[in-house]
C-alpha positions as CSV (number, residue, x, y, z in Angstrom):
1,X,47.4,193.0,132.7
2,X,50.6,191.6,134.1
3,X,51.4,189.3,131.0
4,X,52.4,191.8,128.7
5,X,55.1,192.3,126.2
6,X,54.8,196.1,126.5
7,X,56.9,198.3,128.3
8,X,59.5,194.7,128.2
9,X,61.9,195.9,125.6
10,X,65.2,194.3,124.8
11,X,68.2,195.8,124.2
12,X,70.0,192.8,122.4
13,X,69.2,190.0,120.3
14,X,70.2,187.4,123.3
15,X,67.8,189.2,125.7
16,X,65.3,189.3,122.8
17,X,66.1,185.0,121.8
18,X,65.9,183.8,125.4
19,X,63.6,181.1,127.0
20,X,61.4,183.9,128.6
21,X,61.0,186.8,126.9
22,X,58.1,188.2,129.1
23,X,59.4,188.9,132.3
24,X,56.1,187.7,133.9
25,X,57.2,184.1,132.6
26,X,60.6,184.8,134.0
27,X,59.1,185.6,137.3
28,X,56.8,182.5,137.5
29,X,60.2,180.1,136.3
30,X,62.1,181.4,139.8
31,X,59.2,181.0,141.7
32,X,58.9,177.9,140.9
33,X,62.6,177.6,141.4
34,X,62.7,178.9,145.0
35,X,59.2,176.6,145.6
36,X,61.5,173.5,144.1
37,X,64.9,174.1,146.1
38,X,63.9,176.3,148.8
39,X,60.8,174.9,150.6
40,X,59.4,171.1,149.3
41,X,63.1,169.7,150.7
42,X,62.4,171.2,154.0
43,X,58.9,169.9,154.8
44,X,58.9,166.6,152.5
45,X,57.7,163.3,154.2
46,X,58.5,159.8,153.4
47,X,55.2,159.4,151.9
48,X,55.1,162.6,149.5
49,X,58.7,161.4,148.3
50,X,57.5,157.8,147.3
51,X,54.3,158.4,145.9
52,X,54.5,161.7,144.1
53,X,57.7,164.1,144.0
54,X,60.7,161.1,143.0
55,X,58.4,159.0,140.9
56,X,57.9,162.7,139.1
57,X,60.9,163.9,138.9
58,X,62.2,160.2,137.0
59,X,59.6,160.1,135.1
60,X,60.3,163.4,133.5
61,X,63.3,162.8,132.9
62,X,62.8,159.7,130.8
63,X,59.6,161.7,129.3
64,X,62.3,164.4,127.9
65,X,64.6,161.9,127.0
66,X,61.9,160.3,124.3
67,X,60.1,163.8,123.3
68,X,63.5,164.9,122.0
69,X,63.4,161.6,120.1
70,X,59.5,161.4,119.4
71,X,58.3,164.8,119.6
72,X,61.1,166.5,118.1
73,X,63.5,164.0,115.6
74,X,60.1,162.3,114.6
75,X,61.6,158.7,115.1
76,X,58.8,156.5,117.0
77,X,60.5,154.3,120.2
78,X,58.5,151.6,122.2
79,X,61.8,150.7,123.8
80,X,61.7,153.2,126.5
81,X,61.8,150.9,129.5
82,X,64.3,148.5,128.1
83,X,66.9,151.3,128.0
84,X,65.9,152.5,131.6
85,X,66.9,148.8,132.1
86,X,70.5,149.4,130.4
87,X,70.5,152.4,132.6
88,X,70.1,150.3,135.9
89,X,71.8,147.4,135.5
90,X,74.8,149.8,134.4
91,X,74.5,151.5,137.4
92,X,74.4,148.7,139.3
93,X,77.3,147.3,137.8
94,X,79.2,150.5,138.3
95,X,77.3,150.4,142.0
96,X,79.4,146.8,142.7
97,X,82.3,147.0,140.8
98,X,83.9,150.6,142.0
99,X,82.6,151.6,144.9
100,X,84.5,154.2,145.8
101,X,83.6,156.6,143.4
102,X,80.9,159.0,143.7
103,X,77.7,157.6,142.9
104,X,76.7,160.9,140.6
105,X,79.6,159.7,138.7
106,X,77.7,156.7,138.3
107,X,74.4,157.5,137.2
108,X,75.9,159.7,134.6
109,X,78.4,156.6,133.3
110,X,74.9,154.9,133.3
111,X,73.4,157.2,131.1
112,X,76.8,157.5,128.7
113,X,76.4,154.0,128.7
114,X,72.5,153.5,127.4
115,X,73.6,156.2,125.2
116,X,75.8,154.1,122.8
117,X,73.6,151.2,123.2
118,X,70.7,153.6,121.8
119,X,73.1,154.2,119.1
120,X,73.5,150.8,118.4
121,X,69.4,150.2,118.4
122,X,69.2,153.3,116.6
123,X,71.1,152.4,113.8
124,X,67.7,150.6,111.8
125,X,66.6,154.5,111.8
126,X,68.7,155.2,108.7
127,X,66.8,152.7,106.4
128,X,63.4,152.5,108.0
129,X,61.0,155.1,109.8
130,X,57.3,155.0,111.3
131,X,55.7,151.7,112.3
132,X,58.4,149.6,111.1
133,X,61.0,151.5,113.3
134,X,58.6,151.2,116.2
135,X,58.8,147.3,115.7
136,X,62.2,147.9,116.0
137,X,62.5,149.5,119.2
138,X,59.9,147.2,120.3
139,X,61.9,144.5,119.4
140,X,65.0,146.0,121.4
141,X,62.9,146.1,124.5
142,X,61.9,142.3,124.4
143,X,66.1,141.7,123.6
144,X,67.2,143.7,126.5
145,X,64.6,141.9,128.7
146,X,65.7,138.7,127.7
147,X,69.3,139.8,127.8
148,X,69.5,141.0,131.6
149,X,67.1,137.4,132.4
150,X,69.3,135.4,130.6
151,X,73.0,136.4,131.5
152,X,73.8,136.2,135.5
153,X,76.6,138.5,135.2
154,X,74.3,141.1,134.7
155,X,73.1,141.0,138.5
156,X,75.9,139.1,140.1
157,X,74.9,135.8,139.9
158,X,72.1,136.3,142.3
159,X,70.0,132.9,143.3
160,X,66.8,135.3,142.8
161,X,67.2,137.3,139.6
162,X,66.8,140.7,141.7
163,X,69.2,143.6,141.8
164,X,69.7,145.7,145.0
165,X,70.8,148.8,145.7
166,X,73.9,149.1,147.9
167,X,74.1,152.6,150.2
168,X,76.1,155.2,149.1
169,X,76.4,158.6,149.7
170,X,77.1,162.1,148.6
171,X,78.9,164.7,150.7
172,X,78.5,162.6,153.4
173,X,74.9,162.3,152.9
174,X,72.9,158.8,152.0
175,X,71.3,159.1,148.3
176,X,70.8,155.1,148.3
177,X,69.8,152.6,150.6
178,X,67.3,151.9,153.3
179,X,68.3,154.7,155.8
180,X,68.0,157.8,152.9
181,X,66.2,160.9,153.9
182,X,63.4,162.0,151.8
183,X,64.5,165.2,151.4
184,X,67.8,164.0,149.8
185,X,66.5,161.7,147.5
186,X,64.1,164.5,146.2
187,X,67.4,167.0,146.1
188,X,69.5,164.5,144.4
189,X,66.7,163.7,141.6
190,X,65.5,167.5,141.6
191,X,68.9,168.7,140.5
192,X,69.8,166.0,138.4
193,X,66.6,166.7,136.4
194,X,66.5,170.8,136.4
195,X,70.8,170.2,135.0
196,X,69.0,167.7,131.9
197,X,66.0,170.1,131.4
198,X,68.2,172.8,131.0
199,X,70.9,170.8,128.6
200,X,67.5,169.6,126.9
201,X,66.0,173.3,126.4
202,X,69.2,175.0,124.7
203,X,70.0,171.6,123.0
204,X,66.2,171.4,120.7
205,X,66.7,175.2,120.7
206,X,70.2,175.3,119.4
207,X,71.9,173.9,115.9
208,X,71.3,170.2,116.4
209,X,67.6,170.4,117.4
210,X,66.7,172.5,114.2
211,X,68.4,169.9,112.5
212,X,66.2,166.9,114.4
213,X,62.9,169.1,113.7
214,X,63.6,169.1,110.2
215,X,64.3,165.5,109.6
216,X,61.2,165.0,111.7
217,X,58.9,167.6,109.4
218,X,60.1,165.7,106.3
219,X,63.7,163.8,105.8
220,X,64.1,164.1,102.1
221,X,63.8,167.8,102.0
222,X,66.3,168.3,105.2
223,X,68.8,166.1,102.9
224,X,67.9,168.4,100.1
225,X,69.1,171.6,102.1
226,X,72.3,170.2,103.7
227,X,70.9,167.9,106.7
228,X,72.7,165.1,107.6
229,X,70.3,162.3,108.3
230,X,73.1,159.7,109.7
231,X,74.1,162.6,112.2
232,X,71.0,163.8,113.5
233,X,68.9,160.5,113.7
234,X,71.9,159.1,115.9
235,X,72.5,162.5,117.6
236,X,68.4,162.3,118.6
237,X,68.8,158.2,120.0
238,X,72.3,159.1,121.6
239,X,70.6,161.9,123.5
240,X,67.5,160.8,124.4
241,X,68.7,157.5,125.4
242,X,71.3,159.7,127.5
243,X,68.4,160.7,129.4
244,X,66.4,157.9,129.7
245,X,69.2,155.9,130.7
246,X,69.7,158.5,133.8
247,X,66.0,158.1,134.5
248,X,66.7,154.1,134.6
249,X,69.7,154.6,137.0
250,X,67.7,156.7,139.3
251,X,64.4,154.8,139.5
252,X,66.4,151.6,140.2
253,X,69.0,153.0,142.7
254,X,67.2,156.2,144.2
255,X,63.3,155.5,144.2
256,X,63.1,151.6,143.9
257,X,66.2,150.5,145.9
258,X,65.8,146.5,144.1
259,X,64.5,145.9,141.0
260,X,63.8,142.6,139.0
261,X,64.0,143.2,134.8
262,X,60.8,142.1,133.5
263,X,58.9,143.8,136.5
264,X,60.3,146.8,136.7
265,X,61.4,147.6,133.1
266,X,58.5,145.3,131.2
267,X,56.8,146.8,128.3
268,X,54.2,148.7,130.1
269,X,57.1,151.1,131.3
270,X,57.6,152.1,128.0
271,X,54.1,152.4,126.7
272,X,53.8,154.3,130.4
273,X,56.4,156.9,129.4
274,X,54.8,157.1,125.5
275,X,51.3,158.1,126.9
276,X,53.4,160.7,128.9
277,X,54.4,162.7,126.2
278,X,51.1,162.1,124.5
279,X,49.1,163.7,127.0
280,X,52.0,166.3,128.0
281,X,52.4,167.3,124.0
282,X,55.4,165.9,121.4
283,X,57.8,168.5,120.9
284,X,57.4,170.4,124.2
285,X,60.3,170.3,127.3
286,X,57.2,171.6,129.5
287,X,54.6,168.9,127.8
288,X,57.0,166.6,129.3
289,X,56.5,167.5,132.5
290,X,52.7,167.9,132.0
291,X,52.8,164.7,131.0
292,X,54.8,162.7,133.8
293,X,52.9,165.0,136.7
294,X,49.4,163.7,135.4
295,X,50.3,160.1,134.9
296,X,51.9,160.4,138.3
297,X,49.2,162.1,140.4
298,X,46.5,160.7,138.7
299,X,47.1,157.1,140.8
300,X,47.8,158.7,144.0
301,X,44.7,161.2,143.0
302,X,42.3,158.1,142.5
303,X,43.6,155.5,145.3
304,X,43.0,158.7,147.9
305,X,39.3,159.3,146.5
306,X,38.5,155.7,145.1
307,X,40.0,153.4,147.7
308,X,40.5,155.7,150.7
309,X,37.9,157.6,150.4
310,X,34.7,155.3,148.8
311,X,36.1,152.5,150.2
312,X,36.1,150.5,146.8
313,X,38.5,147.5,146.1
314,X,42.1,148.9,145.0
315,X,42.0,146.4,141.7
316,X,38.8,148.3,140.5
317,X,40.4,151.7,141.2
318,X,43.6,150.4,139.4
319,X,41.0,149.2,136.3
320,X,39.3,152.6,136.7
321,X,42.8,154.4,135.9
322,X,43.6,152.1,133.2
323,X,40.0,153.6,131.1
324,X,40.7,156.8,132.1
325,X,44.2,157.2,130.7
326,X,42.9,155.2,127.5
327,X,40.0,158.0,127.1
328,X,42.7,160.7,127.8
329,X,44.8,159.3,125.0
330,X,41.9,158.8,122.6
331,X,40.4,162.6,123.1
332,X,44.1,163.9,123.3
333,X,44.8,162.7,119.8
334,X,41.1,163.4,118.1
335,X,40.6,167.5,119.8
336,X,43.8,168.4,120.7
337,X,46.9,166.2,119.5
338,X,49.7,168.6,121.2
339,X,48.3,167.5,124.6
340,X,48.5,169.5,127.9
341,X,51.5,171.8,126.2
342,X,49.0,173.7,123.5
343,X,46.1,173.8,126.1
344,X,48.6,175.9,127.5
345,X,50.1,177.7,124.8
346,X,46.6,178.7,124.1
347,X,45.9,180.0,127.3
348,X,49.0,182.1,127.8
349,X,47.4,183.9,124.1
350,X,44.6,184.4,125.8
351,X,46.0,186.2,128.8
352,X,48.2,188.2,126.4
353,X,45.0,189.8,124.9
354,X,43.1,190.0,127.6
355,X,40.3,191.4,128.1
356,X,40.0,192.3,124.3
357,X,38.0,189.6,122.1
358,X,40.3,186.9,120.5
């Protein structure tokens, strides 16, 4: 009886328009709030922060950045994990060249900087849409690959290839390097990500994302009623390659520490980040999440049970997930193609009816 809209009222049209109207939702958004900030930085481990909590929190990030593209501007991108390459190797860049400025500066240069490259690889938008713009992006990612292989000044001339980390810190704390705390990489990503899924959320609620949702239901008509398609294509690849850009510079810099292009930031990143915000939902800020916490606890979930548990070989477990994230896929898009996010849309209908018959 708690999730109610009765006895809730609103007294103006912003209290009436905002993200949680039902003050039970607004309740369970700063619980998780206080659970996010207040207690996981106080009794994280080294292991929780590897395998689950930063790998998440990235993740996420990059899932928002191509759900605002994707889910909600319509335009298909398999180039996810060659602009979280941009994103790296500009950090890095920025990491070497000027280090004496705050390495939060950098990671948000990084991310201005993937942005006009996204620009630049979304410009094909404009005269082509659905598979063919896929090829596209798919094409960017082999390009960028090649690109970072190919040109030394990209990592410095290094005799291996590799990229490394250098330490810096923040306030006198260590955000990169070998001797960061747990707890402070967790922080650093944790408010990194709530700042983007807050600019995401009033951004795809706002002007501009009406505009994207209506190029995405159907271009011609948005034209028709005074939708610029040049603007809000490029606006949608600017912005979401903002974001996944970010994620780049943190997985490299925060979570990964070295990275080597076509290992880190091959292919199957980006078909990794695209079966996120299948599974998650398109069009959803929380199916992104949904989607990078299942795709990120299901490994940990079956190396624990398979491997450490049954005992069986860690390539069959590995295998095991593979199928399982291809069934997961397949049923998403036959029985329920808005993934996690409508399972849960439906639910929360439920509880606002409850216990009278649907």
């Amino acid at each position: 009886m708690l999730y109610r809209e009765a006895g809730d009222f609103k007294t103006s049209y912003r209290d009436d328009s905002q993200t949680f109207p039902i003050r039970f939702d607004r309740m369970r958004y700063y619980a998780v709030l206080v659970v996010a900030f207040g207690i996981i930085p106080f009794v994280i481990n080294d292991y929780w922060a590897n395998a689950v909590f930063v790998p998440f929190l990235i993740y996420a990030i990059a899932a928002i950045g191509l759900n605002i593209l994707t889910g909600y501007c319509g335009q298909v991108s398999l180039g996810t994990g060659g602009f979280m390459a941009v994103g790296a190797y500009a950090c890095y860049k920025l990491m070497t060249s000027f280090p004496e400025i705050n390495i939060l500066i950098h990671v948000i240069l990084a991310g201005g900087i993937t942005a006009a490259v996204g620009v630049l690889f979304g410009l094909p938008s404009l005269r082509i849409k659905g598979f063919y713009l896929a090829v596209a992006t798919l094409a960017a990612q082999f390009f960028l690959v090649w690109l970072f292989n190919k040109v030394p000044w990209f990592y410095n001339y290094s005799a291996s290839g590799q990229i490394s980390a250098p330490e810096r810190t923040l306030f006198g704390i260590a955000i990169t390097g070998a001797g960061t705390s747990a707890w402070a990489k967790y922080l650093f990503c944790a408010v990194i990500l709530f700042a983007l899924a807050w600019l995401a959320r009033n951004l795809t609620r706002g002007a501009l994302g009406r505009q994207w949702m209506a190029i995405r239901d159907m271009d011609i008509a948005a034209e028709i009623i005074g939708v610029n398609p040049l603007r809000a294509k490029l606006s949608a690849f600017a912005v979401s390659s903002f974001f996944i850009g970010i994620s780049g510079a943190l997985f490299f810099a925060v979570y990964l520490g070295a990275a080597e292009v076509g290992e880190s930031f091959g292919i199957n990143k980006s078909f990794l980040v695209l079966f996120m915000i299948i599974i998650g939902g398109l069009g959803s800020i929380f199916g992104s999440f949904a989607g990078a916490a299942f795709l990120v606890l299901l490994p940990v979930f079956l190396k624990n049970v398979l491997v450490g548990q049954l005992g069986w070989p860690t390539d069959l477990a590995a295998h095991i997930e593979l199928m399982i994230v291809g069934a997961l896929i397949v049923i998403f898009l036959i029985a329920e193609p808005h993934g996690i996010n409508q399972l849960w849309r439906v639910t929360k209908e439920k509880l606002r009816l409850w216990p009278f018959p649907h």
